[in-house]
Structures are given as C-alpha cells and as structure tokens.
TILUMMAR-579541 format. One line per field, with one value per residue (C-alpha): x, y, z; residue in one letter; residue number from 1. Coordinates in Angstrom, 3 decimals. Example, Ala and Ser with C-alpha at 12.3 -4.5 7.8 and 13.67 -1.06 7.14 Angstrom:
x [12.300; 13.670]
y [-4.500; -1.060]
z [7.800; 7.140]
type [a; s]
seq [1; 2]
END
This chain:
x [-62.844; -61.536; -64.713; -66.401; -64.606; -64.908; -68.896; -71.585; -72.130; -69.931; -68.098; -65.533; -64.448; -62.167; -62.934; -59.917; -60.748; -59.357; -62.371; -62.359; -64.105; -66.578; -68.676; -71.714; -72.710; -75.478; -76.917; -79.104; -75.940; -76.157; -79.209; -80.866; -77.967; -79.708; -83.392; -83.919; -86.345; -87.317; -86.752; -86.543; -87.524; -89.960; -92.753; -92.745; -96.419; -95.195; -92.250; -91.201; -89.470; -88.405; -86.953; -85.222; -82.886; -83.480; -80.358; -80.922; -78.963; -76.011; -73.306; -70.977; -67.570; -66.268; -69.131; -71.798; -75.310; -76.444; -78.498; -81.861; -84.958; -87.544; -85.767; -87.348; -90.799; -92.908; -94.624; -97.215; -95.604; -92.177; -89.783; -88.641; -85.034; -85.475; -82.038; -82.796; -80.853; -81.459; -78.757; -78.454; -75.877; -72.193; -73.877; -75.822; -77.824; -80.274; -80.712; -82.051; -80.136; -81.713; -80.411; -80.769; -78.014; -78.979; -82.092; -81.752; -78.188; -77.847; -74.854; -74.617; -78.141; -79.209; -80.940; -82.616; -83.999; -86.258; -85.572; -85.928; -82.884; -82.725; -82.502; -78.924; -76.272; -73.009; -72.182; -75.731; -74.873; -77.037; -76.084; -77.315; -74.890; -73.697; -71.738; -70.033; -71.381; -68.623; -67.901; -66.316; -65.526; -65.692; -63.149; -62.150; -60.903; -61.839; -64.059; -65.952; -68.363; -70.113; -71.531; -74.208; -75.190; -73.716; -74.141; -72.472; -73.098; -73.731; -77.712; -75.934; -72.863; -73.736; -70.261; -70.244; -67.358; -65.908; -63.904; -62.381; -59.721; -56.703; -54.554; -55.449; -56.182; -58.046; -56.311; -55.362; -57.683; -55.721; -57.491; -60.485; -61.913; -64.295; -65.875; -68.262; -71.110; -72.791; -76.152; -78.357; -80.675; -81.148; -81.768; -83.498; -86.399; -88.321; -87.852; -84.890; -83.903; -80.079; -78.996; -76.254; -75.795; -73.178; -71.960; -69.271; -65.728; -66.386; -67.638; -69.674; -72.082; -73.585; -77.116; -78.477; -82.284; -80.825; -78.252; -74.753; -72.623; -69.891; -68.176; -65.450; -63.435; -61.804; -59.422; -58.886; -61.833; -63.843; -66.859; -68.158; -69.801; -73.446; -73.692; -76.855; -78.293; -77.393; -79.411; -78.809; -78.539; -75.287; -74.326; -70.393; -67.295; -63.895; -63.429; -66.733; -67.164; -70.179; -73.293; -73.177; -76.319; -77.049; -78.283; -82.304; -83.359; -85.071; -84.247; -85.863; -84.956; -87.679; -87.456; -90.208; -89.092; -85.838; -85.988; -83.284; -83.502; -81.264; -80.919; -80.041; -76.938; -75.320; -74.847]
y [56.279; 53.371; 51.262; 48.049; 45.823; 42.358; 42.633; 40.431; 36.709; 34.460; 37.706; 39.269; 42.446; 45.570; 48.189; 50.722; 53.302; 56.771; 59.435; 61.603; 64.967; 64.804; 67.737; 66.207; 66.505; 66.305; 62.295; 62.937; 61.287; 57.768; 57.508; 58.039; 56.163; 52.473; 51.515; 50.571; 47.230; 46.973; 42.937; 42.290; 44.329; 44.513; 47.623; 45.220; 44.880; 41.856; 40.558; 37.944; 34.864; 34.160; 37.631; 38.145; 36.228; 37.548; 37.011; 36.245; 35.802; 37.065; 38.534; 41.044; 40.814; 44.279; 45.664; 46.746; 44.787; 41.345; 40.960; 39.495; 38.608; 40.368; 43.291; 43.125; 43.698; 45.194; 48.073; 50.502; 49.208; 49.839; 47.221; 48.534; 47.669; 48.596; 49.108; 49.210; 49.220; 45.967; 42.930; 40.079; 37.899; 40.152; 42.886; 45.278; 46.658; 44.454; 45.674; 44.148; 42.561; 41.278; 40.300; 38.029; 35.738; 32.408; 34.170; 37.160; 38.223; 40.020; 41.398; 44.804; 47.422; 49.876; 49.337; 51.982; 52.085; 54.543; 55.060; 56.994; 57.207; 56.386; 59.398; 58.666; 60.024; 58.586; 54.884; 54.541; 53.173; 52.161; 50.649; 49.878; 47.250; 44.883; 41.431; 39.162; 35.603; 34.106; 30.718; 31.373; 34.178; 37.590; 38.890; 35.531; 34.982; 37.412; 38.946; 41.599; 44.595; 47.614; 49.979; 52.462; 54.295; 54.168; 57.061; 56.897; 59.210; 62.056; 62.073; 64.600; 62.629; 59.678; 57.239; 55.822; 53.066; 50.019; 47.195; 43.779; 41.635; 41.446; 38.871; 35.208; 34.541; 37.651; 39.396; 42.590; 45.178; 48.200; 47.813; 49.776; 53.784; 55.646; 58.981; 61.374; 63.202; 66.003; 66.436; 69.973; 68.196; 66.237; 62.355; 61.164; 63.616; 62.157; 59.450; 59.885; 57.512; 55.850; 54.787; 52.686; 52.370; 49.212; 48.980; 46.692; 48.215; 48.087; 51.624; 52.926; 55.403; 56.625; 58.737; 60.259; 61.643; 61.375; 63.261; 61.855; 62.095; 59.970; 57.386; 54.809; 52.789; 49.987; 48.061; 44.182; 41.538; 42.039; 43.716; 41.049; 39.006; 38.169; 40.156; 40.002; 42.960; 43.599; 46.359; 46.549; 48.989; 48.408; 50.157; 50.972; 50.385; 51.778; 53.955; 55.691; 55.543; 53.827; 55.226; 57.397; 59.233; 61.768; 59.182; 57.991; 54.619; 52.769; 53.581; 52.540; 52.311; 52.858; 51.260; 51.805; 49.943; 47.997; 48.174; 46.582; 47.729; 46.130; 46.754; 43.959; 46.442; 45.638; 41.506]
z [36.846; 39.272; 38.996; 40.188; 42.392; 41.537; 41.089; 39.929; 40.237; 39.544; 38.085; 40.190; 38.566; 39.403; 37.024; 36.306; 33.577; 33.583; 33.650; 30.498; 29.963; 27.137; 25.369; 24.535; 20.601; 18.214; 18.500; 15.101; 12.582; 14.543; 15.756; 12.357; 9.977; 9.933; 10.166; 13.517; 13.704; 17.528; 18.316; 21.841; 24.922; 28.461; 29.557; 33.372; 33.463; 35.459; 36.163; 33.093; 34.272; 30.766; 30.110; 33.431; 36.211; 39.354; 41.721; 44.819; 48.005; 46.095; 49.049; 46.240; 47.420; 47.385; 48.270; 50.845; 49.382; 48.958; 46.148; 46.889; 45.113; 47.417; 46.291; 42.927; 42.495; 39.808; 40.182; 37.831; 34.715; 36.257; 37.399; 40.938; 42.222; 46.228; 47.956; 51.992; 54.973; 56.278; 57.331; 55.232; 55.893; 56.417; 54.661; 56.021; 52.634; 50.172; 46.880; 43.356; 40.353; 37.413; 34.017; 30.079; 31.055; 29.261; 28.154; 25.859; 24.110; 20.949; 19.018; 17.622; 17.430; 20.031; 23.520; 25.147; 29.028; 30.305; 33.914; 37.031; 39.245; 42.941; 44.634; 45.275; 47.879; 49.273; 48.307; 45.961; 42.823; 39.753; 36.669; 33.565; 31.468; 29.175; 29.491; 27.201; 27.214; 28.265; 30.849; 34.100; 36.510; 34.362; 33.023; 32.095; 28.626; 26.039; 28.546; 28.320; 29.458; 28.293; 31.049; 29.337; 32.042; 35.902; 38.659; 41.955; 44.520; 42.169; 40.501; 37.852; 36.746; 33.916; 33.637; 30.302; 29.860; 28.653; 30.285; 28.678; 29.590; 27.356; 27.968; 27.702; 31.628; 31.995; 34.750; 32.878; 32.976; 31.276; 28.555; 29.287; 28.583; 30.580; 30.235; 32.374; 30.899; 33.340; 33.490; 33.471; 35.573; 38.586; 37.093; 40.500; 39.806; 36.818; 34.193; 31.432; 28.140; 28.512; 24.938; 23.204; 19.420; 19.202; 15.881; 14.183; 14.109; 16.487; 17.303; 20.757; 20.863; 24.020; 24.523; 27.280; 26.538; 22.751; 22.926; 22.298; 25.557; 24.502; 22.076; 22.124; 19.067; 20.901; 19.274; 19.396; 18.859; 22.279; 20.992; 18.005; 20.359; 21.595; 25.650; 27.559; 29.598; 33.782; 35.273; 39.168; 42.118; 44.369; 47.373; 48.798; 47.747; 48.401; 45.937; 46.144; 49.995; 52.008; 52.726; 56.061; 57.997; 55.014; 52.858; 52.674; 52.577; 50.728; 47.410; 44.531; 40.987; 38.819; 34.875; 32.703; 29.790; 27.842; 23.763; 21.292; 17.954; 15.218; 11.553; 8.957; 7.706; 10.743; 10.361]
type [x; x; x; x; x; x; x; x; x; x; x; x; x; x; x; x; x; x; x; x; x; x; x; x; x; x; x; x; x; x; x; x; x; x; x; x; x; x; x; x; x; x; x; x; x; x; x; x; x; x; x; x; x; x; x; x; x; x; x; x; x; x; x; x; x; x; x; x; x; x; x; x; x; x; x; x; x; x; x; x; x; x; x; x; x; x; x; x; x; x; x; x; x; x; x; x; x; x; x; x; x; x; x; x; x; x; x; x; x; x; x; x; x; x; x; x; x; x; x; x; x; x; x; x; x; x; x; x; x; x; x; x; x; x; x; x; x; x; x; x; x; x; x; x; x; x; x; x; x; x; x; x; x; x; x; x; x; x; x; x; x; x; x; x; x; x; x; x; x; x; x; x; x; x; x; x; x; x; x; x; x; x; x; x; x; x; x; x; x; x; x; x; x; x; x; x; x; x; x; x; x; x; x; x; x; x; x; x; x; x; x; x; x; x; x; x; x; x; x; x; x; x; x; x; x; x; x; x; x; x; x; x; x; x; x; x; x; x; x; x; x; x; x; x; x; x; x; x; x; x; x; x; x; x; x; x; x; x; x; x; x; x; x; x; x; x; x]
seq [1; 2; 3; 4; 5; 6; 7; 8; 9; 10; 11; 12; 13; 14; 15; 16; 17; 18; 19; 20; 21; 22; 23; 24; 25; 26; 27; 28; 29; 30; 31; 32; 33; 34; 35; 36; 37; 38; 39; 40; 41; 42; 43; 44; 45; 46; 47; 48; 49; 50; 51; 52; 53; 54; 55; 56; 57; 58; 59; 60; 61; 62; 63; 64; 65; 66; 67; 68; 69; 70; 71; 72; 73; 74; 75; 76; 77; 78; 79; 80; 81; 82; 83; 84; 85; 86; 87; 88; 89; 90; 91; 92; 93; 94; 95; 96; 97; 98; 99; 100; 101; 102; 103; 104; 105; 106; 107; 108; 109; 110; 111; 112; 113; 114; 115; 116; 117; 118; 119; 120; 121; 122; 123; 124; 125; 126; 127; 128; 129; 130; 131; 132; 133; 134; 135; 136; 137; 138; 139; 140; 141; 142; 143; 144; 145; 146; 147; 148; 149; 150; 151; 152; 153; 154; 155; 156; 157; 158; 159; 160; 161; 162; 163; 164; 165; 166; 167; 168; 169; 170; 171; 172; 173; 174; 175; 176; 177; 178; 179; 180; 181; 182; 183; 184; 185; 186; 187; 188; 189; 190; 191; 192; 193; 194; 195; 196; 197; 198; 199; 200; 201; 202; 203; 204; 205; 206; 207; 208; 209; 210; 211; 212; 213; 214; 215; 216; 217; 218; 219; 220; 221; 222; 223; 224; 225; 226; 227; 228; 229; 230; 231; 232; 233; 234; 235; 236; 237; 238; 239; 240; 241; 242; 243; 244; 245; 246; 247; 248; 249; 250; 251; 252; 253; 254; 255; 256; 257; 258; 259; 260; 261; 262; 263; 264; 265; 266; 267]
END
C-alpha cells in the first residue's frame, strides 16, 4: 500500500509498502502468552494536558488538512477528532492530531483503542500509530513507525503496516511491509477494539476486535526502542484521491479509551 506522504510534524514521510492479503487467525496464542499488567492509558473524561499534545496550526505537506486544536474536543467520555470542510491557511479541511511525544513512550506490551470510525468516504483517513523517539524530521536515522490500524476511503478495509528507514540518512524507505485485513462489518457504525502485541524479536501482532488480522518479523534493530502513540484523522492525498461531493462533513472520530499493558517477561 503506497502510504503517507511526508506526514506529521516535523515528520515528513512517504510511506511505500506493498499491500498483502492476509486470512485472519485465531488471536487466543498471543494475546493470552504473558500476563498483561495495564500501566498507562486515557477513558477522555477530559482532555489531559499531561497525556496528550494537541497540534495545532499544523499545514501537512502532502496533504489536504491542517491540523488544529479546535478540532479536538472531548466529548461523553470520548475524545472527538472533528475533520470539517473549512479553509485554514492553503488547505481547505481542519482535522485533529493528538499524540505522547515527550510525554508517554513505552517499549514492547500491547495497546489497545476502542474506537468509532468516521463515517469515511473518498480522501477520509484515520489512523491509529506508533513513532520512534527519535530527533529530527522522521524517518531520520534509525527511524521508525508502526501503524496499528489506518482506513482510507474504505470503512471495511483495516491497513496494518510497518515503515523504518534503513540507511543511515534515512531516505530509504524499502524497508517496510503492509497488509490489509477486510472487515464483515461496516467500522463507522459502532465502536470496535484495534490491538498490537509488540514483542522483542522483534515480532508484530495485529488485532482487530481480538482477532489476529496480521503479523510482521522485521529484521534489523528498529523495533527495540521506546515510540509514543499518534492517533489523527487526515484528509487527501495522491494516492488515495481528495474528497469530492459524495463525501459528508464533519466527521468525527470517536475514541473511547487507550490501554498499554506490559508484562515483566518482556524486559
């Protein structure tokens, strides 16, 4: 799947992975292997400071949003990323980015997010992420990024991948595996559970609603690191196409809660 291009503050990426077909399998050998000890996580009752950067005026090249913080508000429990047609700056959507940069990073464990989809349509895409803690523009050195969850266009197609840079400036981005896990059900119309087991190895397990969807060995030393958590909503970009007429705004999407679980077994 040709992915991102050059997104996310003071990170520029272009995401290349080839899309995979996966069967989904049993989740019930990973998810139950270590003894999960929840350590970190957010229900949104408010919106904590502490726990979350908001970006704001963010203009992401490549795409069609700014990121902006009146786009992120906090609503029943939920924290709301609203995506609306409205000029700001060149671009002529706002939409909502928060994430643990400098806040919140772990290394190896499980997160889980329980979230409701915006109702998507051309252009409309939310992700749900990790990123390396690492200085400069992403990839950079060593950089790195685990996507958990992603939908473009599509409320029925999850994109599950992995991205890192693997040469010493961090301009090559071969070095990265994708996968596509189709759902039975429409993922705008109620609340579902994205999951990722990290493991040393290192080894990548992906969940959606518990279920395994899809996993990933990489090889080289780009997954041993602390990454801190990116959950945004973007809108456009070439290789998915721009929103036309067909597609409602606002959209808003809805998370009910973050969790990270880690077990002592893993280091």
């Amino acid at each position: 799947m040709h992915k991102r291009l050059r997104r996310l503050l003071a990170a520029a990426c272009v995401l290349t992975a080839a899309t995979l077909p996966v069967t989904a399998g049993s989740a019930a050998a990973d998810q139950t292997a270590y003894d999960w000890q929840f350590v970190w996580g957010d229900t949104f009752d408010t919106l904590d400071h502490q726990k979350w950067g908001v970006i704001e005026g963010l203009l992401s090249p490549g795409s069609d949003q700014a990121y902006t913080s009146f786009a992120v508000t906090t609503a029943s429990s939920n924290l709301v990323l609203t995506t609306e047609k409205r000029q700001y700056g060149s671009k002529p959507y706002t939409s909502g980015m928060v994430w643990t940069k400098g806040r919140y990073s772990f290394t190896y464990g499980k997160i889980e997010v329980r979230a409701k989809m915006p109702v998507m349509g051309k252009g409309i895409w939310p992700a749900l992420w990790l990123q390396g803690d690492v200085t400069g523009n992403w990839p950079g050195p060593g950089g790195n990024e685990i996507d958990f969850a992603e939908l473009w266009n599509d409320p029925t197609k999850v994109h599950h991948a992995l991205h890192y840079a693997d040469t010493p400036n961090g301009t090559d981005l071969g070095a990265n595996q994708g996968c596509q896990y189709a759902s039975p059900v429409n993922l705008s119309a109620d609340y579902h559970t994205y999951s990722l087991i990290w493991e040393p190895g290192p080894k990548l397990t992906y969940y959606v609603d518990g279920q395994q969807t899809c996993q990933f060995a990489p090889t080289g030393a780009y997954f041993d690191r602390p990454m801190h958590i990116i959950m945004n909503t973007a809108v456009g970009a070439s290789w998915i196409g721009h929103p036309d007429a067909s597609v409602q705004f606002p959209q808003q999407f809805k998370i009910d809660y973050v969790r990270v679980y880690q077990d002592a077994a893993l280091g």
